[in-house]
C-alpha positions as CSV (number, residue, x, y, z in Angstrom):
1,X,36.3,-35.8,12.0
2,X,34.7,-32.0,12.3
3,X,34.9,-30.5,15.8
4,X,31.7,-28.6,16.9
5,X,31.6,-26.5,19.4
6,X,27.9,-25.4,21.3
7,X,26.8,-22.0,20.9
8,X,25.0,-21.0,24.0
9,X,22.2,-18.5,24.4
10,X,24.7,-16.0,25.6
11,X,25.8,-16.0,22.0
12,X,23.0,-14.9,20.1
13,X,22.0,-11.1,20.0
14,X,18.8,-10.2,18.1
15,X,18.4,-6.6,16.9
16,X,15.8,-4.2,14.5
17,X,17.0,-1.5,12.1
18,X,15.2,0.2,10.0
19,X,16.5,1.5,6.6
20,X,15.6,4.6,4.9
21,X,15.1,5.5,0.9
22,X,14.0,8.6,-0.2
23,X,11.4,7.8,-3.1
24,X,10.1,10.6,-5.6
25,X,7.3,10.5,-9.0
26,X,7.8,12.4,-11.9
27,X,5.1,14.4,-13.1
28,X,5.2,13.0,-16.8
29,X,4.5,9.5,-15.2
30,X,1.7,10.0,-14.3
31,X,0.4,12.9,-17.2
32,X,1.3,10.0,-20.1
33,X,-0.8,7.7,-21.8
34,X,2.2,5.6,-22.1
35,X,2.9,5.3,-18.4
36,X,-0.5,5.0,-17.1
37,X,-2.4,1.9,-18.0
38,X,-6.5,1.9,-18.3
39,X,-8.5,-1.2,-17.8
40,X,-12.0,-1.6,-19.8
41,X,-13.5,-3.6,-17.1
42,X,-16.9,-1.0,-16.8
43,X,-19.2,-1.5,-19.9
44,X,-22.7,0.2,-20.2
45,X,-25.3,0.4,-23.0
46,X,-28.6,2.3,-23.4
47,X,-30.7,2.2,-26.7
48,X,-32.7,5.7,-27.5
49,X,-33.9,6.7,-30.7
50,X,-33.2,4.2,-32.2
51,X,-29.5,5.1,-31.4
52,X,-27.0,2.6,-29.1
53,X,-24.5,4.2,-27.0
54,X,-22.4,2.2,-25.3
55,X,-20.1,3.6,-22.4
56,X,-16.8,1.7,-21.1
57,X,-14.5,2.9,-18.4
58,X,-11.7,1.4,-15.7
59,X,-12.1,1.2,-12.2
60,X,-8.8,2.6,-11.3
61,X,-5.7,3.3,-13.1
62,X,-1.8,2.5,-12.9
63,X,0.9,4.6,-13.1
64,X,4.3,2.9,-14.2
65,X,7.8,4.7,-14.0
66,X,7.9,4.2,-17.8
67,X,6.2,2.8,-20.3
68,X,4.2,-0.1,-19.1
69,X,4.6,-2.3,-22.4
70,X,7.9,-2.6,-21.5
71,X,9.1,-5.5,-19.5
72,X,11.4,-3.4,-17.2
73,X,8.3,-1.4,-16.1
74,X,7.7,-1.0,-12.6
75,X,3.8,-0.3,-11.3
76,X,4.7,2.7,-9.1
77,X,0.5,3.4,-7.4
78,X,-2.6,2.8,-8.3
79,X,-5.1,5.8,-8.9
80,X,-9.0,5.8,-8.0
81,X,-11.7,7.7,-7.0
82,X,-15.0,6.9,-4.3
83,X,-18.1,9.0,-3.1
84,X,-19.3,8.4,0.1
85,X,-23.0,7.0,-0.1
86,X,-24.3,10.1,1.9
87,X,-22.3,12.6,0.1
88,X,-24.1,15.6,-1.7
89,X,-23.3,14.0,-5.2
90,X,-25.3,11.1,-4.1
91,X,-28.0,12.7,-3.0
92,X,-28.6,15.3,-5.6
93,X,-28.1,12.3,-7.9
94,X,-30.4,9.1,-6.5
95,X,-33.8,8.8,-7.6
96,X,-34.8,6.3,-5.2
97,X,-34.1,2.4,-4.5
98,X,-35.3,-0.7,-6.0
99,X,-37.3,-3.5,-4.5
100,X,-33.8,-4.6,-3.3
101,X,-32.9,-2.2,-2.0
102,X,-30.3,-0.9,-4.9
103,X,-29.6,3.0,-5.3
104,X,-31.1,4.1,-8.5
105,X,-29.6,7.4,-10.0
106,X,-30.6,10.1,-13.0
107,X,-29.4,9.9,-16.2
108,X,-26.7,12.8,-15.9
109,X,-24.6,10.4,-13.4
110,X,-22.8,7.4,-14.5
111,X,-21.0,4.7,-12.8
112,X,-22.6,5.9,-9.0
113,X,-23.3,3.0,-7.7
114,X,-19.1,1.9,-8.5
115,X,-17.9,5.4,-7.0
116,X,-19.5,4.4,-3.7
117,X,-18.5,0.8,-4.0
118,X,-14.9,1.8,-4.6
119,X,-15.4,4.2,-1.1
120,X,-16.8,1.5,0.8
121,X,-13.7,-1.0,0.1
122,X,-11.6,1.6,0.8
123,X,-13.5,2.0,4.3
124,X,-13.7,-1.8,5.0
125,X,-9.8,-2.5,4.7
126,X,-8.7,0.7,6.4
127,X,-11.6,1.2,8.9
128,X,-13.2,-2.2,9.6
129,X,-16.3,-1.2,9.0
130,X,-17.8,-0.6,4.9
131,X,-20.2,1.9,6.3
132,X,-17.6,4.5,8.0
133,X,-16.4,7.6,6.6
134,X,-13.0,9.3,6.5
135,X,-12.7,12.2,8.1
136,X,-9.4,14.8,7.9
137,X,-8.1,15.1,10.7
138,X,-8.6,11.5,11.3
139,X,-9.6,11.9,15.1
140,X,-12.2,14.3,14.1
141,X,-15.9,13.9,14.5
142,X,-17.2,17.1,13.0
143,X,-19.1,17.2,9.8
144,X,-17.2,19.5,8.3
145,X,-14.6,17.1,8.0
146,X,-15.5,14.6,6.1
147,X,-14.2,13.2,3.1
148,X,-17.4,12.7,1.1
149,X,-15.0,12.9,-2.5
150,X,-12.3,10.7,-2.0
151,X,-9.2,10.5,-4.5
152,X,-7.1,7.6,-3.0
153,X,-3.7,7.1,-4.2
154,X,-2.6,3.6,-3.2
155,X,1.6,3.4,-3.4
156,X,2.9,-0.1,-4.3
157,X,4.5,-2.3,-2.0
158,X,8.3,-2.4,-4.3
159,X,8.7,1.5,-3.2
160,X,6.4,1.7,0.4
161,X,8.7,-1.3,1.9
162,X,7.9,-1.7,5.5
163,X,5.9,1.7,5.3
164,X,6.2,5.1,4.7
165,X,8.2,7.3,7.2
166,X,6.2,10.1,9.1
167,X,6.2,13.9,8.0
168,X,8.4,12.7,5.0
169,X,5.2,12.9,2.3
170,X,5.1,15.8,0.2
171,X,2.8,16.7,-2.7
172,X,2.3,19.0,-5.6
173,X,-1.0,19.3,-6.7
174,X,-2.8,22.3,-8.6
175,X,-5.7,23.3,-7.1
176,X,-7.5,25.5,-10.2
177,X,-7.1,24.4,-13.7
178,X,-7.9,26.3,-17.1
179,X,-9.2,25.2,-20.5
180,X,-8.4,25.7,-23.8
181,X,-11.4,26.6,-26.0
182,X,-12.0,24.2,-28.3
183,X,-15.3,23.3,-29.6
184,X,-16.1,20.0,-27.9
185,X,-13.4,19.5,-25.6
186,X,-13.8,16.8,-23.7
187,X,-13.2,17.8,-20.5
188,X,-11.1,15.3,-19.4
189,X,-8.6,15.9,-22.2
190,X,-4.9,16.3,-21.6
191,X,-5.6,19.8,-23.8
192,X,-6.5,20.9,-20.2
193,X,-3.3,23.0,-19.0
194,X,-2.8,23.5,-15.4
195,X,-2.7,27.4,-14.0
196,X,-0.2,28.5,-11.3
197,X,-1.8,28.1,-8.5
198,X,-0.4,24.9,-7.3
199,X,-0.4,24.0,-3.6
200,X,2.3,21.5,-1.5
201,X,0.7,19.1,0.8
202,X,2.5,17.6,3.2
203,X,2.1,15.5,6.0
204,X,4.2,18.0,8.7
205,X,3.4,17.2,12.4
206,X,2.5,13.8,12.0
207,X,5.3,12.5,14.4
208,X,4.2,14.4,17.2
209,X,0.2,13.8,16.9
210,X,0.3,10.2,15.8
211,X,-3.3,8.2,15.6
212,X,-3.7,5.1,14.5
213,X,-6.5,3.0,13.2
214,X,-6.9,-0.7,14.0
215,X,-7.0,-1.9,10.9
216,X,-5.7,0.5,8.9
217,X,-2.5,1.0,11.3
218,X,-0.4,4.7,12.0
219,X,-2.5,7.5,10.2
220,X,-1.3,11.4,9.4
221,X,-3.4,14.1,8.8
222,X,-2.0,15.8,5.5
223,X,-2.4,19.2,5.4
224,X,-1.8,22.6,3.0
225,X,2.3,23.6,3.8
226,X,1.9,26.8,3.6
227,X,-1.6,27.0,6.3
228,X,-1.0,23.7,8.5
229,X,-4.0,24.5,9.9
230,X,-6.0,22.9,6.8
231,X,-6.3,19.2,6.6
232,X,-6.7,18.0,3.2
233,X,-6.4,14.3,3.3
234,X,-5.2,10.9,4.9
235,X,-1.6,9.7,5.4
236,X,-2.2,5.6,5.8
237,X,1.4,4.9,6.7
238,X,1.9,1.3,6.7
239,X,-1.1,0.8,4.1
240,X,0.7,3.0,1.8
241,X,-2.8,4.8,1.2
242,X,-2.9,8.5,0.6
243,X,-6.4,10.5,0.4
244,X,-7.0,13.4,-0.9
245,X,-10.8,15.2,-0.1
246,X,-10.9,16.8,-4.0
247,X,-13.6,19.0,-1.9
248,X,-10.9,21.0,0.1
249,X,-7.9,19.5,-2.3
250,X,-9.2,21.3,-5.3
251,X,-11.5,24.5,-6.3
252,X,-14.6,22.3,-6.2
253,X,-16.6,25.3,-6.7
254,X,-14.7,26.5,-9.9
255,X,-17.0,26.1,-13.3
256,X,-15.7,23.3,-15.6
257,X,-17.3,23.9,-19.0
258,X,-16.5,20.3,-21.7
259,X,-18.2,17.3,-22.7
260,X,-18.8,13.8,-20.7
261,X,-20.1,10.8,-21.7
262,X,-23.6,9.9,-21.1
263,X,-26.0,7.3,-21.6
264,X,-28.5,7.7,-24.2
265,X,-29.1,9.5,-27.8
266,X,-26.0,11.5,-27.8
267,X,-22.7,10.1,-27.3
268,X,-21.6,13.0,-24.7
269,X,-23.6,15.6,-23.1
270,X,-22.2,19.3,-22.5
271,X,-21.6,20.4,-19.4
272,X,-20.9,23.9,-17.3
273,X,-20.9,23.3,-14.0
274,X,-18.6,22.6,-10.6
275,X,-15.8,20.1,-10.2
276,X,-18.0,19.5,-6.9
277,X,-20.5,17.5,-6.9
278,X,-21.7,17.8,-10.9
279,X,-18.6,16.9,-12.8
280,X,-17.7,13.9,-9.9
281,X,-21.5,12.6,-10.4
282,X,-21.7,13.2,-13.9
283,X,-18.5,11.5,-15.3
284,X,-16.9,8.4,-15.7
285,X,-14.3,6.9,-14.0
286,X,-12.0,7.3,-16.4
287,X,-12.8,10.9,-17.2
288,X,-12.4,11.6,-13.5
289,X,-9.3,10.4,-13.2
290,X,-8.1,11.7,-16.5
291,X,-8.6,14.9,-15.3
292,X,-6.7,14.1,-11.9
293,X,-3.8,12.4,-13.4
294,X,-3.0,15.0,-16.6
295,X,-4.1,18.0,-15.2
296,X,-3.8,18.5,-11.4
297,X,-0.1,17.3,-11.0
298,X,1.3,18.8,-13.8
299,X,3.0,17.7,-16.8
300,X,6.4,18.3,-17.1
301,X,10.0,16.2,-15.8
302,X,9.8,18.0,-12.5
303,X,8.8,15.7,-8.8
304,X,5.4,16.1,-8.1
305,X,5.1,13.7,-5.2
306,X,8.2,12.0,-2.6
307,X,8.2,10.5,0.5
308,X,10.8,8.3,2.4
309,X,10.3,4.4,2.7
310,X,10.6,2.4,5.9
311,X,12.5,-1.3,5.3
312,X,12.7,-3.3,9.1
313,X,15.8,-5.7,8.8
314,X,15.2,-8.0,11.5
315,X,18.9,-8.8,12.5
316,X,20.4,-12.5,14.8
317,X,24.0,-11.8,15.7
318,X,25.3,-14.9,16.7
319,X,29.3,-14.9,18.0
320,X,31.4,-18.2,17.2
321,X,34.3,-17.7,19.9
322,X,37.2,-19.7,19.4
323,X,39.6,-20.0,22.5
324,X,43.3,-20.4,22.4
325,X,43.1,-23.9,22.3
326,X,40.4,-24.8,19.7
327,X,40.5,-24.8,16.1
328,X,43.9,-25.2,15.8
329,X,43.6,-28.8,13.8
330,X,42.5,-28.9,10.5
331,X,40.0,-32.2,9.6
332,X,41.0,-31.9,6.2
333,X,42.6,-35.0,5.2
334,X,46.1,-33.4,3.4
335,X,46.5,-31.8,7.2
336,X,48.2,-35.2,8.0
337,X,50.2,-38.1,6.3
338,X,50.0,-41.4,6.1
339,X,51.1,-42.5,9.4
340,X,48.8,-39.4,11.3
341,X,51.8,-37.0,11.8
342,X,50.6,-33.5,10.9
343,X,52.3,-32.0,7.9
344,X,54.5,-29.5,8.6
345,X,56.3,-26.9,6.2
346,X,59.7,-27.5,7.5
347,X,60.9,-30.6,7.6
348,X,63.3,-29.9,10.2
349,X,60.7,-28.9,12.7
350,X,58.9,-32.2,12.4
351,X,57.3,-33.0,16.0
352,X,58.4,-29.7,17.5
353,X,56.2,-26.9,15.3
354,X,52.9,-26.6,16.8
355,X,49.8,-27.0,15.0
356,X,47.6,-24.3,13.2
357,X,45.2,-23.9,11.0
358,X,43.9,-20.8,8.6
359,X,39.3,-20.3,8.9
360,X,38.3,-19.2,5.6
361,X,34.2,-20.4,6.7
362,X,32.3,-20.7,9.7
363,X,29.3,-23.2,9.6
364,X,26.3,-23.2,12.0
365,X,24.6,-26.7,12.7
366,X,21.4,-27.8,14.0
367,X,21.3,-30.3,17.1
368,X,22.0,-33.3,14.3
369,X,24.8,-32.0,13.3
370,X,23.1,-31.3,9.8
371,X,24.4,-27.6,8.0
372,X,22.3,-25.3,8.2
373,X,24.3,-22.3,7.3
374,X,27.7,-21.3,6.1
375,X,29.6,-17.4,6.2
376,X,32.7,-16.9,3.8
377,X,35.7,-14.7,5.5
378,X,36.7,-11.9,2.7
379,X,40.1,-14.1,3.5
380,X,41.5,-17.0,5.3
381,X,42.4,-15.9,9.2
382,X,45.3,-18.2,10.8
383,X,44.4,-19.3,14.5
384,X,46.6,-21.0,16.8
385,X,47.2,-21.4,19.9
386,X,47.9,-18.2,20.8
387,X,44.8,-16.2,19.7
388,X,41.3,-15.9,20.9
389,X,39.2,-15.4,17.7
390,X,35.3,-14.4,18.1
391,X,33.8,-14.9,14.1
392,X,30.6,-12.7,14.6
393,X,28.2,-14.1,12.2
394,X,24.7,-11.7,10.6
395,X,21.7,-13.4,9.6
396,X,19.3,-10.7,8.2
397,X,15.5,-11.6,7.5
């Protein structure tokens, strides 16, 4: 017959750590066609001339840490873009409503009315509210701060954990690009090469300035390393949700010459204008984000982006004490022999050697007496009656 003993409340301790693990992208990861996946799920048509031209284009893309046919491929973030319904780019672009009240735009813009979509989800699950607008520094509530063009970089959950840890974020990201000439580039091509004049952002000061959202819990301003004073985007720590305003970000005023795709008789239409607001209005989704992913974080095997992770481990100490006089007797039935006389190794000390026993597990029960958990010892430990043992047992959850 097993022997319990009660564990009283005195015996359980319940703690929180928090473990740390520094995580960093590679620049190819993101640059490849291999490692970031595109999803067709944005299909348009438009007869003229006589001509069809049909336009098709993702929503968002994924970056994998290799290539994503593989089945050891691990989704590092997902990459989108959103324009604030009351953004210059909208404005410039919209040609009215509908009798239902739906936003009707030119034919030089494409995929509008999913730009501000994508913002306004982005809003709803980090704000509360669809309508709201993000503004860098978070607590601001100048116009000049808004974040009308939004490029939101959403980390998965396998590397954010529990959340990411404050002022750890830092970013490379090229702020001009140039173009090769070549006939009709497209202008998202990865033939566009990156200049020198990358920036680091970071998310410095964010521990001692924290603000928080109520939905969207602890935010950090991120802001240019090298002049802390500019705010360039949105650290949502436990989201995992960085935002970058391409309009302070980026050169939004720097001429982009290239094709785009467009609706009608031609299959793309030329283009010389600004990053900010023509090529963001007048592109697709995918082009947009092309460009992002292959130009403006560089190509090559270096780290373009790290951060640390936060994982909580949620810790119940509980301490099995065994006094000098427990646990001594094994219920095990080769312990005894026939007649109930404990076995002893020498047979010369039968009646006279005192009883002991070696703990190689220590069980925890529920009020029934029913199992509930079991710890192995890394090796047997003999108790008898002259030591106090205290077993101290981790659950972690």
């Amino acid at each position: 017959m097993a022997t319990f003993k009660t564990i009283s409340s005195a015996d359980i301790k319940t703690t929180r750590t928090v473990l740390n693990q520094l995580v960093d992208f590679v620049e190819e990861d993101v640059s490849g066609s291999a490692t970031r996946k595109t999803y067709d799920v944005f299909v348009t048509s438009s007869t003229a001339g006589g001509t069809t031209n049909s336009i098709t284009s993702s929503l968002f893309h994924t970056v994998y840490d290799q290539n994503f046919t593989l089945q050891t491929a691990n989704e590092v973030f997902d990459l989108t873009f959103g324009l604030f319904s009351g953004s210059n780019a909208v404005q410039e672009s919209t040609t009215g409503t509908d009798t239902n009240g739906k936003l009707l735009f030119n034919s030089q813009s494409i995929m509008m009315r999913e730009k501000i979509n994508i913002y306004r989800q982005f809003s709803q699950t980090l704000l509360g509210d669809a309508a709201s607008r993000f503004r860098a520094p978070f607590s601001s509530t100048s116009a000049e701060d808004d974040i009308d063009n939004a490029l939101f970089i959403c980390f998965k959950r396998l590397f954010v954990r529990d959340g990411v840890k404050r002022e750890t974020f830092a970013m490379r990201f090229f702020q001009t690009a140039s173009w090769e000439a070549a006939g009709s580039q497209n202008i998202s091509s990865s033939a566009a090469m990156p200049t020198d004049s990358s920036a680091i952002f970071t998310d410095v000061g964010a521990a001692s300035s924290i603000e928080r959202s109520q939905f969207g819990g602890d935010v950090g301003n991120i802001v240019l390393a090298s002049d802390t004073s500019r705010t360039v985007g949105l650290m949502f720590y436990q989201k995992g949700v960085a935002i970058l305003d391409l309009t302070r970000a980026l050169n939004a005023n720097q001429i982009m010459a290239g094709d785009v795709d467009s609706v009608g008789k031609f299959s793309s239409t030329p283009i010389s204008a600004s990053f900010v607001p023509d090529f963001v209005a007048s592109a697709s989704m995918d082009q947009i984000l092309e460009h992002v992913a292959s130009v403006r974080f560089g190509s090559g095997s270096n780290t373009f982006l790290t951060f640390q992770n936060n994982t909580k481990i949620n810790s119940t100490l509980i301490f099995c004490r065994a006094t000098a006089d427990e646990f001594n007797y094994s219920s095990n039935p080769t312990y005894t022999d026939a007649e109930g006389r404990i076995i002893v190794i020498d047979e010369s000390q039968q009646g006279e050697q005192k009883s002991f026993s070696f703990v190689s597990t220590v069980g925890l029960y529920d009020a029934n007496e029913e199992l509930l958990a079991t710890a192995k010892l890394s090796r047997p430990v003999e108790k008898n009656d002259e030591k106090d043992l205290t077993f101290r047992v981790r659950l972690d959850f």
